[in-house]
N, C-alpha and C positions, 0 to 999 in steps of 0.2 A: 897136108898131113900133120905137119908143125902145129897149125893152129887147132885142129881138131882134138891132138893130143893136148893143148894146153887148155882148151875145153874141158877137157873131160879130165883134168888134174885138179881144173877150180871145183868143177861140181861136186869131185871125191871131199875136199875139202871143206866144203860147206858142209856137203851132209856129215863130216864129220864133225866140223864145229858144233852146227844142232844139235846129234846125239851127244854130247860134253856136255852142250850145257842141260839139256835135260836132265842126266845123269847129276850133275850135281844141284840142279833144284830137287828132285825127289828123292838120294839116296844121299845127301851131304849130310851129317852128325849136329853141323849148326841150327838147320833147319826142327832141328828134334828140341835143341835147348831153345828156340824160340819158341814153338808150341812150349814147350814146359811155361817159358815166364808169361806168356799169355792168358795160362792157366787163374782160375780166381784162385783167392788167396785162401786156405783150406785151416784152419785153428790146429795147431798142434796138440796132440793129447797125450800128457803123460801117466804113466803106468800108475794106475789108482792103489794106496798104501790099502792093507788089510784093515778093518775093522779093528782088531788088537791090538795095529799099532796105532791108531789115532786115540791118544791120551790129550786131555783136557790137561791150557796151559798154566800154571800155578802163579800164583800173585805172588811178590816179595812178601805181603805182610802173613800168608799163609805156610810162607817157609820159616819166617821169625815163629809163627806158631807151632808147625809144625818140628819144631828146631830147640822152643824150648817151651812148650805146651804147659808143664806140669810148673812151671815157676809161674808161667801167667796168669793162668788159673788162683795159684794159692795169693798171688800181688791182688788180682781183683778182688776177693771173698776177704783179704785184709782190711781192703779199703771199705767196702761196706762194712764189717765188721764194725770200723773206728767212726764213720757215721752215724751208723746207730746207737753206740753209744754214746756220743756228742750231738747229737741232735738236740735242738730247743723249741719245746714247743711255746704256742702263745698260751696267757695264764687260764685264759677262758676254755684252752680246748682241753676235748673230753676227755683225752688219752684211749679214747676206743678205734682202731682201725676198722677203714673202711673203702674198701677194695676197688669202689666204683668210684670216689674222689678225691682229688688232689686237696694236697693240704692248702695251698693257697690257690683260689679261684678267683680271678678277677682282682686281685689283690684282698679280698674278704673269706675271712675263714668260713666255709659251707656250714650252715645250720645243725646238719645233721652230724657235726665233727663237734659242735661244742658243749659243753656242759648243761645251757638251757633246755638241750633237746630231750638232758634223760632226766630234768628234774622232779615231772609230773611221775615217773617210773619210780622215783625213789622217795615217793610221799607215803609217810607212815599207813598211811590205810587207804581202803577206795573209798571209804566215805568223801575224804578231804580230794581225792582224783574228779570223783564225782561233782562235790562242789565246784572245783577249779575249772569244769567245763560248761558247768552253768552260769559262771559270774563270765567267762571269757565270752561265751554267748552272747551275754546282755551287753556286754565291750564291742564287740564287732558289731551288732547289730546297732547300739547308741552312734558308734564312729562311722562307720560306710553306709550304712542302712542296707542299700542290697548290694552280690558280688565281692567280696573282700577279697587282697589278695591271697594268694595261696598260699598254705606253711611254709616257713621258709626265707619268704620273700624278706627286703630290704626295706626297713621303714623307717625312717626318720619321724622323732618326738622333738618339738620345739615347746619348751615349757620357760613361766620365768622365775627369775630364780627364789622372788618372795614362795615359791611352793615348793622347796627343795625339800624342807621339810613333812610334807603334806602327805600322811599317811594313806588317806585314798587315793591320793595321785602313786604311791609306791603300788599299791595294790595293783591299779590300773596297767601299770608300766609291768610291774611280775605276769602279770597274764598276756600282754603283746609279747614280752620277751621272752616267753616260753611256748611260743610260733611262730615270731615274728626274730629275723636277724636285725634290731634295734640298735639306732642309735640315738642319742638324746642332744640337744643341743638346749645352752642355756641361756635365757636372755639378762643380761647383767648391765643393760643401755644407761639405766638409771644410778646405776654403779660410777662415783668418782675412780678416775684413774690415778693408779699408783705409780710413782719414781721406781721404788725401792722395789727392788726382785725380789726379796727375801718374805717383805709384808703383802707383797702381792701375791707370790707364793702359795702365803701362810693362809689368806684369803680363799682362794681356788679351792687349796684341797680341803679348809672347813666345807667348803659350799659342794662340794665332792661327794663327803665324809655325811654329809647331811641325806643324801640320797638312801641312805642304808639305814635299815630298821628291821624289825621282825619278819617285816612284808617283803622286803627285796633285799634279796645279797648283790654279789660281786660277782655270782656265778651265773647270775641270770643278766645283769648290766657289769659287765666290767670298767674300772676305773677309766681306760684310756676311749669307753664309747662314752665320755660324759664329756663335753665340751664345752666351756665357756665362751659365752661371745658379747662384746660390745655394742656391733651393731645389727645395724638390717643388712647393711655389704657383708659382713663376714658370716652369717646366717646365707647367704645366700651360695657365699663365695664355697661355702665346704660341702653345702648338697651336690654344687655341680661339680666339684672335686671327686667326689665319691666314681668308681669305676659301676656301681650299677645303684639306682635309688627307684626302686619301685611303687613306695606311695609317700607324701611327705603331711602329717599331720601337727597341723599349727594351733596357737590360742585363736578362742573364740576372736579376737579383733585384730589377727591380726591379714589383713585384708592385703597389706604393702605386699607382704611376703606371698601371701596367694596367687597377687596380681605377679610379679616381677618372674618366678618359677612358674606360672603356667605360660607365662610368655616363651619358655625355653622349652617349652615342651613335658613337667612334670604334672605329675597328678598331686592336688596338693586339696586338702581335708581340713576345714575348720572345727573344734570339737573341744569343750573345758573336761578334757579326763578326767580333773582332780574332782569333777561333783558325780559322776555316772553311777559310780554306787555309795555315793554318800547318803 
């Protein structure tokens, strides 16, 4: 009877154990926060601001403006103001604005900015217009023969200086430099050198001063496009100096200078200006 009884106190007890631990596998609280962190991980979302309040955020330099807008204002308009009055133009330019270009292009003041562009405009009559485009005719046509370049363009004149004086060579030169953005270089090789700055000077600007006659101003070649040179290196040296040279025409002989610049890649034109309309 003893052992029956202690029988049936174990079995009570087993099946009790069992239902415990069921009981706390399926109804335990821990088992709830395991499922939770097994969970994927879910993006938090916070509560999205209205429309109204999402205002665009301001730069420090639009609070200096907005802070003192009407002083900045009048400091800017001063300063162009003192610009434009202090402005220097070069002697050659036109004084006529123009909307489409800079005053200095490529280091060369644009054709259409300087005085040679409006000279054929301010010729007493169209007879003399007229003329100036049939002598310039027979000029392009003697010099390139065909394709010239176009208005505008950069052209280097290599003259020497026994024709500074040379009335048809001025002529010649008034009609490139009233299409042509010209610049002249002078050969002076046969020229002794001077010690003295003063007599050498004094030399230059006769041989300058010599360019100028009834046929050519200052307006159409200015002073500083008139260059004196010694040799064939420094003839050479200031074409490729130049920031743009679009055709370079030389004397009839001289051949060094054709040979040395086309070897760089210029276009270079042999041609005696001074007789094409003599």
């Amino acid at each position: 009877m003893i052992s029956r009884s202690l029988e049936g106190n174990a079995s009570t007890l087993i099946i009790a154990s069992i239902v415990l631990v069921f009981v706390y596998i399926f109804f335990s609280p821990r088992k709830e926060r395991h499922q939770e962190r097994r969970q994927p991980n879910v993006p938090v979302q916070l509560p999205r601001r209205n429309d109204t309040d999402q205002r665009p955020i301001e730069t420090s330099s639009q609070r200096r403006r907005a802070g003192g807008g009407t002083n900045s204002t009048e400091d800017e308009e001063g300063i162009q103001s003192f610009i434009r009055k202090h402005i220097r133009y070069p002697p050659h330019h036109s004084g006529q604005p123009h909307a489409s270009l800079s005053l200095n292009h490529e280091g060369i003041l644009p054709f259409k900015l300087t005085k040679a562009y409006y000279t054929d405009s301010k010729a007493l009559s169209d007879d003399i217009i007229l003329q100036n485009k049939r002598d310039r005719a027979r000029v392009l046509a003697k010099i390139f023969k065909v394709n010239p370049p176009s208005k505008g363009s950069v052209v280097v004149v290599s003259v020497s200086s026994s024709l500074c004086s040379n009335k048809n060579m001025h002529r010649s030169l008034f009609l490139l430099g009233t299409y042509y953005n010209i610049f002249v270089i002078v050969e002076m090789d046969n020229e002794e050198a001077l010690d003295d700055y003063k007599t050498d000077k004094g030399r230059t600007d006769k041989l300058i001063a010599d360019f100028y006659s009834d046929k050519l101003s200052s307006d159409v070649l200015p002073h500083h496009r008139i260059v004196p040179t010694t040799s064939m290196e420094s003839r050479i040296a200031f074409v490729r100096q130049l920031p743009r040279c679009d055709y370079v025409i030389g004397n009839k002989d001289d051949d060094v200078l054709m040979q040395q610049l086309t070897k760089f890649g210029y276009k270079v034109i042999l041609s005696k200006i001074e007789s094409i309309l003599g």
